[in-house]
MDTraj code that builds the backbone (N, CA, C; nanometers):
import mdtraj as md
import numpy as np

residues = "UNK UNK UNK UNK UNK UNK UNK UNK UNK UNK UNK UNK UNK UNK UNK UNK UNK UNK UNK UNK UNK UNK UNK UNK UNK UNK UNK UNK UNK UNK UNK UNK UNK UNK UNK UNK UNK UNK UNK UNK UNK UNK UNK UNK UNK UNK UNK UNK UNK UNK UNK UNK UNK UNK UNK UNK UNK UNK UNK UNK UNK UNK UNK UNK UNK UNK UNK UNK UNK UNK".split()
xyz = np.array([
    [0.0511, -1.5763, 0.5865],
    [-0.0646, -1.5482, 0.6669],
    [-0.0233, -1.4508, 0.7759],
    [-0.1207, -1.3156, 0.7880],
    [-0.0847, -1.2681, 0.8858],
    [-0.2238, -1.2959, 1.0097],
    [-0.1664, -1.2602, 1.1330],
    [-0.2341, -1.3042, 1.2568],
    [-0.2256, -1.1725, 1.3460],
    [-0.3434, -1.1260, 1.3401],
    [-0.3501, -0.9726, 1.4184],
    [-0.4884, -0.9865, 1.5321],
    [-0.4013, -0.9579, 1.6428],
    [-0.4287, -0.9489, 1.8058],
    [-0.4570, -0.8514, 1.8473],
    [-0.5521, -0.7940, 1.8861],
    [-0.5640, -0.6507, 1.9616],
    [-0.5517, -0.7350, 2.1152],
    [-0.5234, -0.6080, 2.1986],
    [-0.5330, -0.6516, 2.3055],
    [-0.5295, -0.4622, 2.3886],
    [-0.5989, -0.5214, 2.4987],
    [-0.6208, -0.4109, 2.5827],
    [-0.6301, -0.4797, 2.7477],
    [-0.5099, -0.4258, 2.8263],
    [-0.5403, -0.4623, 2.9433],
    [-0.5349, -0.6343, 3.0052],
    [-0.4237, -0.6856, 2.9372],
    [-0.4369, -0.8552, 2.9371],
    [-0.3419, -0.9131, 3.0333],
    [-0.2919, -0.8491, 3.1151],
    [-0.1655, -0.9011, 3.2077],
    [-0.2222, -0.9518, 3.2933],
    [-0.3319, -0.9419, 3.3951],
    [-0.3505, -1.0248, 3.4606],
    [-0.4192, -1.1616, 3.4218],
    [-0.4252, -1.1944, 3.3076],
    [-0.4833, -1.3018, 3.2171],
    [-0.3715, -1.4092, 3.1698],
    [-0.3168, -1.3057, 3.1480],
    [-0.1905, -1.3357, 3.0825],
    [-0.1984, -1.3631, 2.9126],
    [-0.2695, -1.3376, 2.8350],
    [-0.3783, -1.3179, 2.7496],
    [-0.2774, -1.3327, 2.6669],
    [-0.1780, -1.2659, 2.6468],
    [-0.0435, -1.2526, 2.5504],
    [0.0075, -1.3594, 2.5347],
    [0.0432, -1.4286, 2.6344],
    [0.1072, -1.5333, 2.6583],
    [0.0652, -1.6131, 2.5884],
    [-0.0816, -1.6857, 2.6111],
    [-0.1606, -1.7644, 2.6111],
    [-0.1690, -1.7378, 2.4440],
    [-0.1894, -1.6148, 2.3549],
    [-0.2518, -1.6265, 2.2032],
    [-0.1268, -1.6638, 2.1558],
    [-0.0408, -1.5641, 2.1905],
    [0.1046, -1.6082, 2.1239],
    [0.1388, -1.7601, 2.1319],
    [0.1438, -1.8104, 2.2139],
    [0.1591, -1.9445, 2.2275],
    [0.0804, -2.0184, 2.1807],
    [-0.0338, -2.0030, 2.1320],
    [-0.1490, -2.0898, 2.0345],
    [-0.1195, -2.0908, 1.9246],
    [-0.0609, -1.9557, 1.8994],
    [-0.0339, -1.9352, 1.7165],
    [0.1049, -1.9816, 1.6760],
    [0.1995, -2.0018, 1.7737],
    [0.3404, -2.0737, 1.7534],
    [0.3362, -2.2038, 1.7177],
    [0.2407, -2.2804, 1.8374],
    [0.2079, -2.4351, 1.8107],
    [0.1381, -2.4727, 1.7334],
    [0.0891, -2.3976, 1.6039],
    [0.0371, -2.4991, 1.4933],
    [0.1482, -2.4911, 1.3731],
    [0.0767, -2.6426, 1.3000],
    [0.1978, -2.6884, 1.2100],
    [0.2210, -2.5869, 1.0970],
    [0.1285, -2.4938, 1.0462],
    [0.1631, -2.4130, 0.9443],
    [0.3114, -2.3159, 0.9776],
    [0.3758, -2.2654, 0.9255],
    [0.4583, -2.2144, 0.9903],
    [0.4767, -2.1016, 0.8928],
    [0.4142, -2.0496, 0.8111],
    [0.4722, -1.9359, 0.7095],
    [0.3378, -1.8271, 0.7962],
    [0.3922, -1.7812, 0.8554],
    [0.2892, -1.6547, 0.9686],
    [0.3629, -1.5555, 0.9707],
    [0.2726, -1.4218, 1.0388],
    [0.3613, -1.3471, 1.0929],
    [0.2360, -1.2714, 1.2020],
    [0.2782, -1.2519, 1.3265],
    [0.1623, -1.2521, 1.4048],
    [0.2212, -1.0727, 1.4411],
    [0.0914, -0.9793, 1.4678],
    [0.1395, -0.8764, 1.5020],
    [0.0195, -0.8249, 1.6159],
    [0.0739, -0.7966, 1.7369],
    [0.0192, -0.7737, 1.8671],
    [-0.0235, -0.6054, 1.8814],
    [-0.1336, -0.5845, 1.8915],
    [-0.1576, -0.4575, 1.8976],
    [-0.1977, -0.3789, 2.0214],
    [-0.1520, -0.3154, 2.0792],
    [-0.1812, -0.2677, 2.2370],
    [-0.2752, -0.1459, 2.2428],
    [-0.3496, -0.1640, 2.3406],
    [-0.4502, -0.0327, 2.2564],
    [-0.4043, 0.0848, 2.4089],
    [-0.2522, 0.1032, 2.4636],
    [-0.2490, 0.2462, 2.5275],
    [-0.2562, 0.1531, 2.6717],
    [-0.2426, 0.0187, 2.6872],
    [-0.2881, -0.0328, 2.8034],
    [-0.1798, 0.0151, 2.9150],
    [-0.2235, 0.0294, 3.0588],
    [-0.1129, 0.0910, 3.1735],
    [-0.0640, -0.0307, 3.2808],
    [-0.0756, -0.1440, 3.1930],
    [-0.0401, -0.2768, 3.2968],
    [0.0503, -0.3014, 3.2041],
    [0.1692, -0.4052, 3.2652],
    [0.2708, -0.4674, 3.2583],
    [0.2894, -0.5923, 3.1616],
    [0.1513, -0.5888, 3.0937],
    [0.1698, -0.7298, 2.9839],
    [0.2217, -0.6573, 2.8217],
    [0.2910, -0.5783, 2.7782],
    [0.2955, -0.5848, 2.6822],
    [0.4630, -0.5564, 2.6984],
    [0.5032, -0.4896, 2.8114],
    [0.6585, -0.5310, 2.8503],
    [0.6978, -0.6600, 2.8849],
    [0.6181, -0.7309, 2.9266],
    [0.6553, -0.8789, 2.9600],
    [0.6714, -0.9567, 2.8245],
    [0.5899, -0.9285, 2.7668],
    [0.5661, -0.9960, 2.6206],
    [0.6606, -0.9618, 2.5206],
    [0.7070, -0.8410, 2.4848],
    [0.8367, -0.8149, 2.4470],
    [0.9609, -0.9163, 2.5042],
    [0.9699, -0.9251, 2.6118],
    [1.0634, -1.0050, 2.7077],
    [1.0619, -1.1624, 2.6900],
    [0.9449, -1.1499, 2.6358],
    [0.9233, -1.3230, 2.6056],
    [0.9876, -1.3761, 2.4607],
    [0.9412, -1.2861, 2.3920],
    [0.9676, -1.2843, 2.2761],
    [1.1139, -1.2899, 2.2584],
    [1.1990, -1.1909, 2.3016],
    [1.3047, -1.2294, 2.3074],
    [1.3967, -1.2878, 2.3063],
    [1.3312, -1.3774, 2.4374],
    [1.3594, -1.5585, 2.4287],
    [1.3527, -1.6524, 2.3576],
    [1.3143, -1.6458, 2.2500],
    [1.2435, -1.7272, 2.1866],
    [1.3304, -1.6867, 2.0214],
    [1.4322, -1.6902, 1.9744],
    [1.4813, -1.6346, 1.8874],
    [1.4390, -1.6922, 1.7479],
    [1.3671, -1.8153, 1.7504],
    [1.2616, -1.8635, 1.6384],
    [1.1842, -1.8263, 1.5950],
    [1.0684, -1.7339, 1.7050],
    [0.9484, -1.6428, 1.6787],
    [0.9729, -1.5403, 1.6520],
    [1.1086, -1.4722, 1.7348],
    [1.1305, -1.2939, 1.7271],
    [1.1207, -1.2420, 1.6058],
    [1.1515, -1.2769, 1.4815],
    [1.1396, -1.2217, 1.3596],
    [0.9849, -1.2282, 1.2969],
    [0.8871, -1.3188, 1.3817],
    [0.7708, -1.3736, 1.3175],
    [0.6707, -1.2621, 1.3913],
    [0.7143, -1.2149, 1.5005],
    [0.6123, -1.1442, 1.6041],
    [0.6738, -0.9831, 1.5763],
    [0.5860, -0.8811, 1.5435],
    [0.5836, -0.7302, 1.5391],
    [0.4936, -0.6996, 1.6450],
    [0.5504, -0.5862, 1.7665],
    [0.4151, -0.5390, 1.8751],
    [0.3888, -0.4075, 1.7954],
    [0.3042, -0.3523, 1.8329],
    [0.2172, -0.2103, 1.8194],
    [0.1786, -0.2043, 1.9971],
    [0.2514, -0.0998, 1.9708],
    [0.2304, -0.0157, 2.0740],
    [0.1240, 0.0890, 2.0843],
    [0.0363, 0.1641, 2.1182],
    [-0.0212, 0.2664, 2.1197],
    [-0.0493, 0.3639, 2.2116],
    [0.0141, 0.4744, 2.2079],
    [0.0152, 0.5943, 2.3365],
    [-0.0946, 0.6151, 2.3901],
    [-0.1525, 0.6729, 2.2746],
    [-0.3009, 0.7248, 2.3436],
    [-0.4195, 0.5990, 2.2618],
    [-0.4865, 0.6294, 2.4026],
    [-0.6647, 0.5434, 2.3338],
    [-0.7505, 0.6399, 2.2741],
])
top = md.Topology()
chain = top.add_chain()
for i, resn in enumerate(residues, 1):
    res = top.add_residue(resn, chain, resSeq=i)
    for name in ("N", "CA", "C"):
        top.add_atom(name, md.element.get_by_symbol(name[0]), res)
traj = md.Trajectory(xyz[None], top)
């Protein structure tokens, strides 16, 4: 199963945090979740990389998309 997130502008929400962490805690576990940034100029999609990191269980399960321009 894949699990695809757009997101635009979610750091002060913390929006990343919050989906990623919904889709970790259920029991299915054959996923692969991929975060899509649509060009946003706030600080949640570097944080979220950073999280991910941490987490060396998910890191292979989570792909970001980045996007330059909107």
């Amino acid at each position: 199963m894949c699990v695809v997130v757009p997101s635009y502008k979610n750091y002060k929400r913390f929006r990343y945090f919050f989906n990623l962490h919904t889709i970790t805690q259920q029991h299915y576990s054959n996923y692969h979740v991929v975060i899509i940034d649509d060009a946003s100029n706030d600080q949640g999609v570097r944080n979220l990389e950073q999280e991910v990191k941490g987490y060396p269980e998910i890191r292979e399960k989570v792909t970001l998309v980045k996007n330059d321009n909107r």
